[in-house]
N, C-alpha and C positions, 0 to 999 in steps of 0.2 A: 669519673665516667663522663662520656661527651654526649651531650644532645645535642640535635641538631634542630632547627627552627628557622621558620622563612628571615627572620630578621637576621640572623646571622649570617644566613649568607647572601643576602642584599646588602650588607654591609662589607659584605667581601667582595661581591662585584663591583660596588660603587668607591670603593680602595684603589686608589691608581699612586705607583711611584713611580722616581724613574730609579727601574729594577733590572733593566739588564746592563752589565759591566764586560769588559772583554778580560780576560785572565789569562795571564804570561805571555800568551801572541793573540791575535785574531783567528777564531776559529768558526767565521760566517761563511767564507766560502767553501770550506770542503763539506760541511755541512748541506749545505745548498744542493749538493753534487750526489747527496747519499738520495737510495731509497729502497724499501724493504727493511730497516734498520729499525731499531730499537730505542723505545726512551729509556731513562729511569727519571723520578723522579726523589728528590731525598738519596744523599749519598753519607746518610748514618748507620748504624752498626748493620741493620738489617741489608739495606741501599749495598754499601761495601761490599757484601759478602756473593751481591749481585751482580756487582763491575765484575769482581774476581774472577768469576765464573767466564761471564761474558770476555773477559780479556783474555784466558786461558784457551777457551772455543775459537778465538779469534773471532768473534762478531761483532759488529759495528755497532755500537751503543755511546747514544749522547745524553751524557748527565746533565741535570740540571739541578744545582744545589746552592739554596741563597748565602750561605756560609764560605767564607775563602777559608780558610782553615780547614774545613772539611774538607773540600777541595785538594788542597794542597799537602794535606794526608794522603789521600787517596793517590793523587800524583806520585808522591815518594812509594808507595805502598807495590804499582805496579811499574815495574822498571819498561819504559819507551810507552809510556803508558799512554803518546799521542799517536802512538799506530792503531789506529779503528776504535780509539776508545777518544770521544770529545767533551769538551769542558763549557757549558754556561753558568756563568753566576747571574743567577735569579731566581726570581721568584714565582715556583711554579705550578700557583695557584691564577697566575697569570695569561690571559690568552697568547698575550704577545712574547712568553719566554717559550708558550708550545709552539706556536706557530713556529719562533726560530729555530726550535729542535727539529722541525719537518715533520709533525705532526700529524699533515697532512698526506706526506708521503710515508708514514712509520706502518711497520708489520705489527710492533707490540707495544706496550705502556705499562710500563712498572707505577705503582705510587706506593713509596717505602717511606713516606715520612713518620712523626712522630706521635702525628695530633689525628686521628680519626677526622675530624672537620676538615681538615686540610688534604687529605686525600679523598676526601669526597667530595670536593671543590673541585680536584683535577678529574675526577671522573669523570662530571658534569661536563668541564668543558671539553676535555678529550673525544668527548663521545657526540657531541658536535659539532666538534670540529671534522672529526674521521668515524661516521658511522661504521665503518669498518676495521678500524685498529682491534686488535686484540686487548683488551685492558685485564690488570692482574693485579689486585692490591693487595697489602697487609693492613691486618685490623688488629687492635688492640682490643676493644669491649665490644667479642663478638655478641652474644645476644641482643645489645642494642642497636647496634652497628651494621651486622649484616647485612640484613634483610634492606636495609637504606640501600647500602651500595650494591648492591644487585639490581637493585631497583633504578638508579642512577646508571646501568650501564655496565659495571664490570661484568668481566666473564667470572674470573675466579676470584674468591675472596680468602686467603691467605691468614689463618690467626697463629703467630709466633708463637703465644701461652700456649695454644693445642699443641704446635709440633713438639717445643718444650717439653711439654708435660707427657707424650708418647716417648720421645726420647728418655728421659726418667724414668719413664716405667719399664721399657725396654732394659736396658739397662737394669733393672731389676730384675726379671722376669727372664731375661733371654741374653745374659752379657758375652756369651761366647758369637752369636751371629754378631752384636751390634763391636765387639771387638775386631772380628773379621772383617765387617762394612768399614771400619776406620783403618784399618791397614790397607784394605784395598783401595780408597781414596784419598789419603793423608801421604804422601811422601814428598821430598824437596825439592825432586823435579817435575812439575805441573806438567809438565808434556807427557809424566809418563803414569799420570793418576789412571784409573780404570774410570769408567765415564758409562754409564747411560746412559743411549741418545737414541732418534730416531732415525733411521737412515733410509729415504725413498729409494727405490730401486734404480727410478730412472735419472737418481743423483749418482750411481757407480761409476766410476771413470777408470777401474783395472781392465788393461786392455781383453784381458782373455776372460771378464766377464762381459763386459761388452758385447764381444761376437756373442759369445755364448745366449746372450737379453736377444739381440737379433735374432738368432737362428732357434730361439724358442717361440719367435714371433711368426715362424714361415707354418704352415696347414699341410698337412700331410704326414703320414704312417710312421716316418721316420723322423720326423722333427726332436728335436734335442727340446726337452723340457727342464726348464731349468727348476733347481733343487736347493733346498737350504744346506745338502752338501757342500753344493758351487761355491757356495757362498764361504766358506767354514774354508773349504780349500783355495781359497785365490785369494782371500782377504787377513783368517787370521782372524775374523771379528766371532764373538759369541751371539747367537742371535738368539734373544729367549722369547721372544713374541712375533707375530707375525699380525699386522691392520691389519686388513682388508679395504682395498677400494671399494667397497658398496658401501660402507659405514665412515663417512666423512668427517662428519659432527662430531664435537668434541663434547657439548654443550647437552650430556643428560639431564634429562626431566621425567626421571622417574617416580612414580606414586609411594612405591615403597622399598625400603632396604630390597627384598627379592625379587624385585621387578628388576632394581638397578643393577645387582647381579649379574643378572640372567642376558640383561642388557651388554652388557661388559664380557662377559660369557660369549655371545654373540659375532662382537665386535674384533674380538680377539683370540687370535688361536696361538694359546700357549706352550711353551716348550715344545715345537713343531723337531719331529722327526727329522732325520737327515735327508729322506727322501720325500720329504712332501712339496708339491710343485708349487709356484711363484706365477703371479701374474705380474705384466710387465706396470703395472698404477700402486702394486700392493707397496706398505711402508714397514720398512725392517724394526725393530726394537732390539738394539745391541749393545754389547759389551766391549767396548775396547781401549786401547791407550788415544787422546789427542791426536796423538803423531801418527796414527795409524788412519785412522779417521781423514785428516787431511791428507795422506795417502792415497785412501780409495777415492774420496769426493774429488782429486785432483788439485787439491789446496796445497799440498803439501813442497 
């Protein structure tokens, strides 16, 4: 179990090596060049399964992991794996291996390492370095742990043993869903996994929903409203939820299980009819292949 104490981490801040290395080529300048992109910190078993993802979506993520080995796992692991995916070796409990990551310009911050202490270090300085990053950690001794790094700044706090342990019981309990959730995301070609994701409206790039976003934006009796039909026919995607632009926040703070519900209830309107209309800020919640995905968004 890890405690935490002002002594320990005044001893982490007052720790200075020389921690960062360049690995296989120089990877300062494209880095430089990024923004909106993603840290990770720690690219062990949890970390990995995080690139993976991140590599597959094709989004820009720079790791930071003081191990070469680890590293150069993960390198063999995703093939071209310097296309949007970047490498520091350091250590990054460090101000100066985030700052290199762009820190400063990053949308998100992973901290997957192994020691509870040491992701609560990165929280710390991530979170002033960029009062605005998103931060998202994994915890090993949640009851003790938690409530620290919440308090430190993360948004979400991540405990492995939970999902673990829900996955097991699953698996017990209900093996024919959690057998169909792994066929529908386990096959060999990653481009053609089924995927969860969020899809803002005003990211569609299919031409013939385009017009269609425009000409549901004109006033008048006969304005074409757009529908989670449109959507099903021009893309191909499943769409089981539907945001809402009034409800931003991602960040509830509810008093009790039934508040948070009712909250979430709120925020989301589920399994939405064919014919229910779209505002042009509202954020899709869908189902589709990779390759479908960078399709509509234009990526493709």
């Amino acid at each position: 179990m890890h405690k935490f104490n002002a002594l320990d981490l005044g001893n982490r801040a007052n720790h200075r090596n020389k921690f960062i290395k360049k690995y296989t080529k120089p990877m300062t300048d494209p880095i430089k060049d990024l923004n909106d992109h993603y840290i990770l910190c720690g690219a062990g078993r949890t970390g990995f399964h995080i690139a993976e993802e991140f590599y597959y979506r094709r989004m820009p993520l720079v790791v930071v992991e003081h191990h070469p080995e680890v590293i150069a796992n993960l390198q063999a692991s995703l093939p071209d794996s310097n296309d949007g995916i970047y490498f520091i070796e350091g250590d990054a409990t460090e101000d100066e291996a985030l700052i290199q990551a762009g820190i400063k310009r990053a949308k998100g911050l992973f901290t997957a390492m192994g020691d509870d202490k040491d992701n609560l270090f990165v929280i710390l300085s991530a979170r002033s370095l960029n009062p605005r990053v998103r931060i998202v950690t994994r915890v090993d001794d949640e009851r003790l742990n938690r409530s620290k790094m919440e308090k430190a700044g993360a948004d979400k706090v991540i405990s492995t043993n939970a999902i673990g342990g829900l996955r097991a019981a699953s698996e017990m309990i209900r093996p024919s869903v959690v057998r169909f959730l792994d066929q529908m995301v386990h096959v060999s070609d990653k481009s053609k996994t089924l995927r969860f994701t969020e899809l803002p409206l005003i990211d569609i790039k299919t031409p013939e929903l385009v017009e269609l976003i425009k000409a549901s934006q004109i006033d008048g009796e006969h304005a074409h409203k757009l529908t989670i039909k449109d959507i099903g026919r021009y893309t191909g995607l499943l769409v089981v939820a539907i945001k809402s632009s009034d409800h931003e926040d991602d960040g509830l703070r509810a008093d009790d299980e039934q508040d948070d519900f009712l909250e979430r209830q709120r925020r989301y309107r589920f399994t939405p009819r064919g014919d229910v209309g779209l505002e042009i800020n509202d954020v899709l919640v869908v189902i589709g292949t990779q390759d479908k995905l960078d399709e509509v968004t234009g990526r493709g």
